[in-house]
Structure formats: C-alpha cells, structure tokens
C-alpha positions in Angstrom: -8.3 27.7 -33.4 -6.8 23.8 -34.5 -6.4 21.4 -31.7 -2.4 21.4 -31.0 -3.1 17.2 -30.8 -5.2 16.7 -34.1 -5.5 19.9 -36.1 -9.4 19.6 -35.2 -10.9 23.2 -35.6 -13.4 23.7 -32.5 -13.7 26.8 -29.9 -14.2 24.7 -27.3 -12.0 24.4 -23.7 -11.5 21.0 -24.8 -11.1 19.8 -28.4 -14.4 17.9 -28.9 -12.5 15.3 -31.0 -9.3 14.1 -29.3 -10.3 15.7 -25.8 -6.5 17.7 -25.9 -7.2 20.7 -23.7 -7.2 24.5 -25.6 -4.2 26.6 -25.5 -1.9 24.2 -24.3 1.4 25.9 -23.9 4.9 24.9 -25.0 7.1 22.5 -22.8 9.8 24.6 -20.4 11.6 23.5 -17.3 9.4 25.5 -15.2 5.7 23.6 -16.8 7.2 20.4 -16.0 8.0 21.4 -12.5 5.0 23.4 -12.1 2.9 20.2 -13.3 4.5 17.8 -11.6 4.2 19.9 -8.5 0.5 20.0 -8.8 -0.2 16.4 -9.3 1.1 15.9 -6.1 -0.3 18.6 -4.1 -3.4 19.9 -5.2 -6.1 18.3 -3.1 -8.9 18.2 -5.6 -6.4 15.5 -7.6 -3.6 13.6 -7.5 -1.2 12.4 -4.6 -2.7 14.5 -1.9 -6.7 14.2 -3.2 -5.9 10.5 -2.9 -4.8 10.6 0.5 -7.8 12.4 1.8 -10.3 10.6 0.1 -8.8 7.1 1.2 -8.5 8.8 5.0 -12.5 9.9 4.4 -14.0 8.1 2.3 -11.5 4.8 1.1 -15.1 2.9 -0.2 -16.1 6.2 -2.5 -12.5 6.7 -4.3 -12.1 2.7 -5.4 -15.3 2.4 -6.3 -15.8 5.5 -8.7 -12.4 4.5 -10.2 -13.6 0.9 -10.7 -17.0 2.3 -12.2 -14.7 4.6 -14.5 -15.0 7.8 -12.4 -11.5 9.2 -12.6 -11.3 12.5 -12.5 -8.6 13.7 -10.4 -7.7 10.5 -9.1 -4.2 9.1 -9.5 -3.8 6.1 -10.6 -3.6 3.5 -7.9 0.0 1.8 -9.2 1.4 5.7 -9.6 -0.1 6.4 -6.2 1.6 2.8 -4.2 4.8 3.6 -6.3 4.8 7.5 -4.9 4.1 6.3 -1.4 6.7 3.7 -1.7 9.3 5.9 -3.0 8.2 8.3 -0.2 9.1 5.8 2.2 12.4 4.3 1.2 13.7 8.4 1.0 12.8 8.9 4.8 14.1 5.7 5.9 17.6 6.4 4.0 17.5 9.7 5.7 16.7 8.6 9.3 19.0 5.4 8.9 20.1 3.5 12.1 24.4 3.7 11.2 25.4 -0.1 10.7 27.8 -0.5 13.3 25.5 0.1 15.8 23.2 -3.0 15.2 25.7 -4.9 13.0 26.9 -8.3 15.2 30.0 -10.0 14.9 29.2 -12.4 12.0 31.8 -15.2 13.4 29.5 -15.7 15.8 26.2 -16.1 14.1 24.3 -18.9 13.4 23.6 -20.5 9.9 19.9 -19.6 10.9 20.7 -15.9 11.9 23.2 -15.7 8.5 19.7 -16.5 6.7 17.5 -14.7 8.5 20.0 -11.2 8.2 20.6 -11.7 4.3 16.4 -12.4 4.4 16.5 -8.6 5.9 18.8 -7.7 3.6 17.2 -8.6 0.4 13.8 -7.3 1.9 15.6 -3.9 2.7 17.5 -3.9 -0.8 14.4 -4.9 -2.8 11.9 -3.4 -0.7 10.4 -1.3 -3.5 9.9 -4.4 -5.6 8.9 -6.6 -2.7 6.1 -4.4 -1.4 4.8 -3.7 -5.0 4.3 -6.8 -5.6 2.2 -7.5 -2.5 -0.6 -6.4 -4.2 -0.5 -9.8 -5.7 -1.3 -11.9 -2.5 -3.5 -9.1 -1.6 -5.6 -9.1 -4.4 -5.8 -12.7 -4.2 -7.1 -12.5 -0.8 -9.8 -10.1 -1.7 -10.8 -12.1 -4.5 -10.9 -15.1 -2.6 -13.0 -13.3 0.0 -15.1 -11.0 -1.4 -15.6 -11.7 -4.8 -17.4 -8.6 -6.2 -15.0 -7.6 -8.8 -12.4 -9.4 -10.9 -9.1 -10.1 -10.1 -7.5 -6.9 -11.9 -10.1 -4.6 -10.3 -9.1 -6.0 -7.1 -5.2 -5.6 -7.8 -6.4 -1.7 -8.4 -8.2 -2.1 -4.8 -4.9 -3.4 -3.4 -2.7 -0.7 -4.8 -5.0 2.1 -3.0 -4.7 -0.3 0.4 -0.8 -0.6 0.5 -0.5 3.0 -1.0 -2.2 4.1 2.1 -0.9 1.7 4.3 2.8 2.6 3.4 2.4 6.3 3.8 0.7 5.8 7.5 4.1 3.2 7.8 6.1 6.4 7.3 4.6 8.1 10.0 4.7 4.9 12.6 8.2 4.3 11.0 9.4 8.1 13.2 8.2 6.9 16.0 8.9 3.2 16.8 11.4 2.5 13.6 9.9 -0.6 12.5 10.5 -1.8 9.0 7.6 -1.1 6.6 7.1 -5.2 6.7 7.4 -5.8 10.0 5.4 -2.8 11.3 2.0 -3.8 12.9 0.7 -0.6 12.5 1.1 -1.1 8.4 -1.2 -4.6 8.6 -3.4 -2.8 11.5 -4.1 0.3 8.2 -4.9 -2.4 5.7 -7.2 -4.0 8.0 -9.3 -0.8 8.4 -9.3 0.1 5.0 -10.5 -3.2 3.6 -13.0 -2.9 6.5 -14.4 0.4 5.2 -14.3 -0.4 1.8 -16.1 -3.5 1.6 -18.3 -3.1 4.9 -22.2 -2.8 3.4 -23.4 -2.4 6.9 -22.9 -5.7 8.3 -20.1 -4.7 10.7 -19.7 -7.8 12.5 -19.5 -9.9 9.2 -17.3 -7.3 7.8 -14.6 -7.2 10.3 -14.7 -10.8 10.4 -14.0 -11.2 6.5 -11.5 -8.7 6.6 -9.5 -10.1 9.6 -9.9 -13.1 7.4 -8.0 -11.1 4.8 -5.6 -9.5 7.0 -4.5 -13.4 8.2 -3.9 -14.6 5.2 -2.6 -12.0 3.7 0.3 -12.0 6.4 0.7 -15.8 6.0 1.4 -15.6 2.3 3.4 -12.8 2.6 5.4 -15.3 6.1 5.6 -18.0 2.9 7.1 -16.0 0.6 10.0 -14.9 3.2 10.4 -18.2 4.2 11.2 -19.3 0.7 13.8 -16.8 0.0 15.4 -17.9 3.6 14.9 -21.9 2.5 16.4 -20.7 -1.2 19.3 -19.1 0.8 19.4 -21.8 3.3 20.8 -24.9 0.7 22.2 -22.4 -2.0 
C-alpha cells in the first residue's frame, strides 16, 4: 500500500521513508478523543508515563530525552503546561469564596494594597508566571551544574516544575497554600534536582542542590518584589 503522508509504496508498519505509521485511519470525533485520552493515561507514554518515571526514576527520563531517547515521553513544556493547567482547574474548583478572606480595603495599608494586587497578578497570571520559572531555574542549574547547555537545562526545568506542580496539587487539598508560596512545591524540586544530578556524591549533591533551591527562591523573591516596587510608584 502508499504511505497516506508521502505516497511511498512500502509494507512496512511504518513507512520506511517519512516514518507515517500504516493504516492510519480517518479523523472523527471519537479518534481525537480516543487519542487524546491515551496520551494522557497510558502509562507506557505520555502524561501519566511521565509522572511515574519522574516519581522512579527523575535521573533516567531527562537524561534519555536529552540523549534523544523519546519514545513515549511527553514533551517536558506539554507536560509543565498539563500539570499547570491541572492545577489552576482544582484550585478554581476548591476556591476559598472572597468575602471570607477579603478585608475592608479603607483600612489597608499602601504596603498591604501592593502586596494584595502582588497576589492578585500572581493568582491572575499564574499559568504564565510559573511557566516562566523555568527561566531562573535553568539558570540556576546552569550556573551550578554545568553539564548541559542552557536549553537542555530549560527542558530539565520543565520536568522539575511539571512534577513539582502536580505534587502542589495534592499539598494544595490539604493545607491550601498557593502553588508559590507552598513549601512542599520548593521541598519537590529540591529532591528531584537531588536525584537527577546526584552521581553518588550525596553530601555534595544535596549541598549543590540546596544551593539551587536558594537561589532559585531568591530570584523568584526579586521578581515579586519588582512587580510590588512597579506597583508601588505607578
């Protein structure tokens, strides 16, 4: 039969020219739902294969996708947007109503007027804002480790805070901290950086990625503190 992609004749499972698998069928409602379905759930790839191997073995899954190995990984931007998307659903759904922690705003300070529109814009933005920590992230672990390039290191970061923000969901039930603010989010990145760059010098390992941790949270207290300054004299 011809390759549905590139008319390539071949009798193969997969065209041996363009790599289009064989009998591909026609796109309906249910495919697309059926497909999207399985990326998500099927443990041997996707969303959920992800989770487990960054629960199991965090060191083995960014590595092999660094080194090119990607079969049934998702990739690590799809997988931090999923997680985040995850998140901001549950927190809608289990929202605190706003009268019940909303103050009188008379009576606030200038400093407390920042500092709530500084929650604010986290909470609007969040799915932006935490993206984009991969940035001072990857920075970090550049900085720090040095064994891969900067990008590589953004794909490391993206597996972290993926990871970190779906354990935030969890902690999120039970104490109802926000994803920024929860410790238990930074106290997840801390062990997965730990077991992905630990080569068996555990002492030294836990050091530099405490090291990581720290400065990660102090960029991340700069950036705040810029939109509140920003706010602050605008």
């Amino acid at each position: 039969m011809n390759c549905i992609n590139c008319n390539f004749e071949h009798n193969e499972k997969y065209c041996p020219n363009c790599g289009e698998r064989k009998g591909t069928k026609k796109i309906t409602l249910s495919s697309i739902v059926e497909d999207s379905f399985s990326s998500i759930t099927n443990m041997d790839k996707g969303f959920l294969f992800n989770i487990r191997s960054l629960v199991l073995q965090p060191k083995k899954i960014t590595i092999d996708y660094i080194l090119g190995k990607r079969k049934g990984i998702l990739n690590p931007i799809s997988f931090l947007v999923i997680a985040i998307t995850i998140y901001i659903i549950v927190i809608t759904f289990f929202k605190v109503p706003k009268d019940l922690v909303e103050e009188n705003s008379v009576t606030k300070s200038q400093l407390e007027k920042t500092s709530n529109y500084v929650g604010f814009f986290l909470r609007a933005y969040l799915k932006y804002f935490w993206v984009l920590c991969i940035i001072p992230l990857g920075i970090t672990l550049k900085l720090i480790f040095r064994k891969y390039n900067f990008i590589e290191h953004l794909a490391i970061s993206s597996f972290i805070i993926g990871q970190a923000t779906l354990i935030g969901i969890l902690s999120f039930l039970v104490f109802r901290f926000p994803l920024i603010f929860d410790p238990v989010v930074y106290l997840a990145i801390l062990w997965l950086v730990y077991k992905i760059f630990n080569n068996n010098g555990r002492i030294e390992a836990m050091a530099l990625s405490t090291t990581v941790l720290i400065l990660f949270i102090l960029q991340l207290i700069l950036i705040i503190a810029t939109i509140g300054i920003i706010k602050y004299f605008c």
